[in-house]
N, C-alpha and C positions, 0 to 999 in steps of 0.2 A: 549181387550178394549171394544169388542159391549158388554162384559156382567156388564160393567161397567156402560153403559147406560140405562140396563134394569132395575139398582133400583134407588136410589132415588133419589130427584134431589142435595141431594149435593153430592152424587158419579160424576152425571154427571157434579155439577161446578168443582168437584175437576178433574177430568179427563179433561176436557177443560183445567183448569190451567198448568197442567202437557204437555201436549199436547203443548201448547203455551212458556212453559218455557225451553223445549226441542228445539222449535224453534229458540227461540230468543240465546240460547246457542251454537248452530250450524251454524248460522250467524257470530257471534261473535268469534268464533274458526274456522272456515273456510270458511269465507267471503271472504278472500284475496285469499287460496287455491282449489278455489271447481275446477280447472281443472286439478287438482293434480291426483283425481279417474281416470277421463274420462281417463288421458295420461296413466296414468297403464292400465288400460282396453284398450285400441290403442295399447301399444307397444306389450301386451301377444299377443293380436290377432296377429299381426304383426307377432310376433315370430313365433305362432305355423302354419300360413300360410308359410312361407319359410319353414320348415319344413316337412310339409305336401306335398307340391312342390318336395322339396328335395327328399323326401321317393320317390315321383309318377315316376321322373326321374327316379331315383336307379331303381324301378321296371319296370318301361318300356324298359332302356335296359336291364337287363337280361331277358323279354319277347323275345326281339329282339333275342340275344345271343342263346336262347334257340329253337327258331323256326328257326334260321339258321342251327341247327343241323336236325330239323327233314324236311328240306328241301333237304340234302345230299343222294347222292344215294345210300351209305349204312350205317346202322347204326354204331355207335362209338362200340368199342371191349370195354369189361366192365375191369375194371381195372383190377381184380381181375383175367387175362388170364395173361400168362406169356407172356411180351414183346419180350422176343427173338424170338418167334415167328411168331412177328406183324414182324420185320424186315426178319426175314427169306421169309415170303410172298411177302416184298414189292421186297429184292431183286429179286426174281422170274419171277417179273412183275406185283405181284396184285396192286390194288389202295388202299391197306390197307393203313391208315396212321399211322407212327412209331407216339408210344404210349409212348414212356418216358418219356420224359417230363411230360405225363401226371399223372405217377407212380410214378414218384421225389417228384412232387405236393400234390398227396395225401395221400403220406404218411410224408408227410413234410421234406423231406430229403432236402440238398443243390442241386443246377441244376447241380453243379461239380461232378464227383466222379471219382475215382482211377481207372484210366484201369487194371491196375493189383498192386500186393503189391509183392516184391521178398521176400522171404523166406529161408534160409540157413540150411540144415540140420547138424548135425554132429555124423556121424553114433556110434561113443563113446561115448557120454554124453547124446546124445536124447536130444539134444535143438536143438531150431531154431532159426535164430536171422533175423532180417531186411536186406535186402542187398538192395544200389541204382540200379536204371539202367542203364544200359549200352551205349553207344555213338553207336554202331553197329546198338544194334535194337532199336533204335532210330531211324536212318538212314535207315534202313527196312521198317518198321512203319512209314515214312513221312508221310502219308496221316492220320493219328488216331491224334486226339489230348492231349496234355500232360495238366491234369487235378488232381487237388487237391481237399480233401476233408478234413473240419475239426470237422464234427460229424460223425458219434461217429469213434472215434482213431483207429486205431489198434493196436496191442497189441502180442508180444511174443509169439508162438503157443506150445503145446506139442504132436502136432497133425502129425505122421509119413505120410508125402508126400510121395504118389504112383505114380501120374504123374508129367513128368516134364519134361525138359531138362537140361540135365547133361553135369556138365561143368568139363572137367575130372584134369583141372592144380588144382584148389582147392576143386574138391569135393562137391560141395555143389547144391542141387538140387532145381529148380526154380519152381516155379508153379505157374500161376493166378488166383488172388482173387478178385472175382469184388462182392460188395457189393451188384448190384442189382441180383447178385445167389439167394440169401435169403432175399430181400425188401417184397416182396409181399408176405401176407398171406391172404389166400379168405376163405370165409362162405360160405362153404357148403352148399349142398340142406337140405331143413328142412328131419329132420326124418332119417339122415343118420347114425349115431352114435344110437346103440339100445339101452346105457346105460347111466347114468347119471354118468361124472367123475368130481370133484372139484378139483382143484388149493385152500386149506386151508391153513390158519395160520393164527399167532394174529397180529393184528395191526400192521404196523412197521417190519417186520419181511423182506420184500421184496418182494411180491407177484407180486409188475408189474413186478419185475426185471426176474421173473422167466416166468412172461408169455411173456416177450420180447423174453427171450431164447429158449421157444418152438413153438413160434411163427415161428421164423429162420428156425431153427433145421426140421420143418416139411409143413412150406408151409402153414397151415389150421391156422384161425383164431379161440384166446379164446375169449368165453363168459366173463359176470358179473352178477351179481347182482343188482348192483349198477348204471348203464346207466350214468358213467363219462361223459362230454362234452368235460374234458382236457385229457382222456386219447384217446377217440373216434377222436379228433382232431387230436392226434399227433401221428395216425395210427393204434391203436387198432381197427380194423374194426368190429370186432365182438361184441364190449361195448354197442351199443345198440341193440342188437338182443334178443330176448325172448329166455332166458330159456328152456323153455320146448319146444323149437322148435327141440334140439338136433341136430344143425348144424355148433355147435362150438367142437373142441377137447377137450375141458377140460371149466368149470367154473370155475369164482374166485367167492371165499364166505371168510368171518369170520367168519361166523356159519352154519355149514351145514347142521343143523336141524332148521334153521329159519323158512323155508316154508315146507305149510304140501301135495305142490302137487310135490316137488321133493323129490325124495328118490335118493340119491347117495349112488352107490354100487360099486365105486370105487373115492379113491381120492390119491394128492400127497401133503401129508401135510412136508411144508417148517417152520423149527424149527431153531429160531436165542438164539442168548444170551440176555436171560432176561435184563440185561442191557443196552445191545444197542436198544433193544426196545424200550425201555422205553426211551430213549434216542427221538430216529428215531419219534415214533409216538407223543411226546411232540411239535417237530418243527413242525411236518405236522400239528396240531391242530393250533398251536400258528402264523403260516403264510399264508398267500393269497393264494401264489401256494404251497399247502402244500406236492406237490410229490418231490420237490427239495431245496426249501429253506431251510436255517437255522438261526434261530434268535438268539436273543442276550443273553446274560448270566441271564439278572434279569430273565428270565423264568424258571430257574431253581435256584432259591433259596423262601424263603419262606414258609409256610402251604399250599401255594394252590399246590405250586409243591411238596411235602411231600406228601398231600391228593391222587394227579397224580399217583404220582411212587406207594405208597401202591396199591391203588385200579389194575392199568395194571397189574402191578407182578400177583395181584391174578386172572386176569382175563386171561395173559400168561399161566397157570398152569389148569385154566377151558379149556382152550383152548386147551393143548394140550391132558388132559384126554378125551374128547369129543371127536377126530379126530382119536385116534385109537377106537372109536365102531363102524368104517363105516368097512364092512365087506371084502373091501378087501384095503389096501392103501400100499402109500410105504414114507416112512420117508425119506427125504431130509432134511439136515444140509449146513446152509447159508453157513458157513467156508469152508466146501467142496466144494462148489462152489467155491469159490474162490481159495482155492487152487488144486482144480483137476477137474473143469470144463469139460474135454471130458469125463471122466468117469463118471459122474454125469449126464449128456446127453444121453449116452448111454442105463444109467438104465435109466432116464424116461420115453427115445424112448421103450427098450424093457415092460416098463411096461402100454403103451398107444397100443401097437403090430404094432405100426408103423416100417416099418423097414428101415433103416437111408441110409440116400442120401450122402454118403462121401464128394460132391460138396458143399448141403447145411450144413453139417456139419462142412467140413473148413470155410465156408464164417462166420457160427457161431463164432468158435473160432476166427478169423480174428476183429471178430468186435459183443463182449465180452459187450459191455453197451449200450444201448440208450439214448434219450435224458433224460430220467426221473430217473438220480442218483443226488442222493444228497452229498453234499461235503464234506467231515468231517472238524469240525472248532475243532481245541487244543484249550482247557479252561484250565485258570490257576489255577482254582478251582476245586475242588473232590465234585460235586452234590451231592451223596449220604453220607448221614450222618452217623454214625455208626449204630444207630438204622435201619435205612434202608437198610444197606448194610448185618445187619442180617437177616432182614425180606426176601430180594431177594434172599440169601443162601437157606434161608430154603424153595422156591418154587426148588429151583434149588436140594436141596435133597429127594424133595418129586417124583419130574417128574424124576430122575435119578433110585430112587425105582420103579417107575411104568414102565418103559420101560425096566430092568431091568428082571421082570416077567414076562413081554413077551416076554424078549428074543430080544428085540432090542438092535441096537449097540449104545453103552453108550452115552453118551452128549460129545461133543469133546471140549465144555467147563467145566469146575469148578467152584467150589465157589473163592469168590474174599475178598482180606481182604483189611480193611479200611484204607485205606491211607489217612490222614486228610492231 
């Protein structure tokens, strides 16, 4: 506007006009309204003062909360010490305080859990089946309390019970499995591990599922890549810890040549069926909580989902020629876990040289899933098209030749024919 006034004078009568006529139009259109601004300007202040208030509270008691602890004569035991302990001392007479609770809490468990689960052996078939409790030790146990838990299940073992009490009318041998055997896994001091091991595979494949298993199985917390919020939350402890600190047993990656300051000279690459990958890592994309939902059909029909499945197949097939050039690994098939779980654990135990804790080993097998499985939904529909169900064959004969010449054991899947 001032450079309007610097030339000449009908710039300047025309800019007076304009000036005046802008006026006289804002009069006119919000004559009746002008405290319409002010109240919007009033009520935001309004708002973001409670707000501001609100936050100062929140943070003033957890200031409280927080200095109450470091007013205590001894400090709090770090989660990451095994609880049986803390009560071992308190019985003794320490002033240690029982930590469960606190253990439940951060690894997000329910405050419930199963004092023990019965087990049934049967020395001819090698199964185990659930058996209830008993009225007796019930009755023994007055003082213990009867407590349920409904994450995660238990489940069938194939795991030969060594200790027990043997009940001689039917033979079958009892043993206690308390889930918090195997809750806690801690992080290590940095620099403990002298080598760099990964947790690989493509997309979809299962990699939390497997670092929940050796999580269990061994007590020590895995690493990532990735710094999850939701897997960190729901007791991955080691999800935000550096890398190259080497104070986690194993790393998850998808690419294990992504970074050029870690060299992994051992890894345990998890191989699923190209299908259900493709499947598994569509929902996780296509949902909010993508480690467990499942969405709806229209996500799999279409070019964009055609686009989907082509491009994963071939990045499934990059993925797994990539993961045998790490010099030394050991190939895991999703299927086998599933169907032979304790021997699957075993090799991975012997191939990290951990040597296996029977105790957390049952409490493993007892309790087989975490919270982060995803459900299978039946579609009444065949997603893959023809065309694409040949294109997914031919990754599937290319990775069965390559593993092949190295002498690994074959894919315990096949190609799949079209069933429209």
């Amino acid at each position: 506007m001032l450079l309007l006034f610097r030339k000449s004078k009908r710039w300047r009568t025309t800019s007076l006009a304009f000036i005046m006529l802008s006026a006289l139009c804002y009069v006119i259109l919000f004559g009746n309204k002008k405290n319409i601004m002010f109240d919007a300007v009033d009520d935001a202040q309004t708002h973001i003062h409670k707000r501001i208030s609100k936050e100062f509270r929140r943070t003033e008691s957890e200031n409280e909360f927080i200095s109450s602890f470091k007013k205590a004569e001894k400090p709090p035991v770090p989660i990451a010490d095994d609880p049986v302990n803390s009560v071992d001392q308190k019985k003794s007479g320490d002033n240690t305080r029982d930590l469960r609770p606190a253990v439940s809490q951060a690894i997000h468990l329910p405050e419930k859990v199963p004092l023990w689960t019965g087990i049934s052996l049967d020395s001819n078939k090698q199964t185990l089946n659930k058996t209830k409790s008993q009225d007796t030790q019930r009755t023994n146990n007055s003082n213990s309390r009867t407590q349920t838990l409904q994450d995660p299940p238990a489940q069938e073992l194939s795991l030969k019970l060594k200790a027990g009490n043997v009940n001689d009318q039917n033979g079958t041998v009892v043993q206690r499995i308390n889930y918090k055997d195997c809750a806690t896994a801690k992080v290590m001091p940095r620099y403990t591990y002298p080598e760099y091991t990964a947790v690989v595979s493509a997309h979809g494949s299962g990699n939390t599922w497997i670092r929940y298993l050796l999580e269990r199985a061994t007590g020590v917390a895995t690493g990532s890549y990735y710094h999850d919020p939701t897997l960190y939350n729901g007791g991955f402890r080691g999800e935000m810890t550096n890398p190259r600190d080497r104070n986690t047993i194993a790393i998850k990656t998808h690419h294990p040549f992504q970074r050029k300051d870690i060299n992994f000279t051992n890894a345990i690459v998890l191989v699923r069926d190209v299908f259900d990958v493709v499947i598994a890592e569509r929902n996780r994309l296509k949902s909010r909580n993508g480690h467990v939902k499942v969405v709806s059909d229209s996500h799999f029909r279409g070019s964009d989902w055609e686009r989907f499945a082509y491009g994963h197949s071939r990045y499934w097939e990059h993925s797994c020629r990539e993961c045998v050039t790490i010099p030394n690994y050991l190939i895991v098939y999703y299927s086998d876990l599933q169907s032979n779980l304790e021997h699957q654990l075993r090799r991975m135990l012997k191939f990290l040289k951990v040597e296996p804790d029977e105790k957390r080993l049952a409490c493993t097998l007892a309790y087989p899933t975490g919270q982060f499985k995803r459900t299978k939904k039946a579609r009444e529909f065949n997603p893959f098209s023809q065309e694409l169900t040949e294109a997914l064959n031919g990754h599937i004969r290319n990775v069965t030749a390559l593993f092949r010449s190295l002498d690994i054991a074959p894919l315990p899947f096949g190609e799949r024919e079209y069933q429209p």
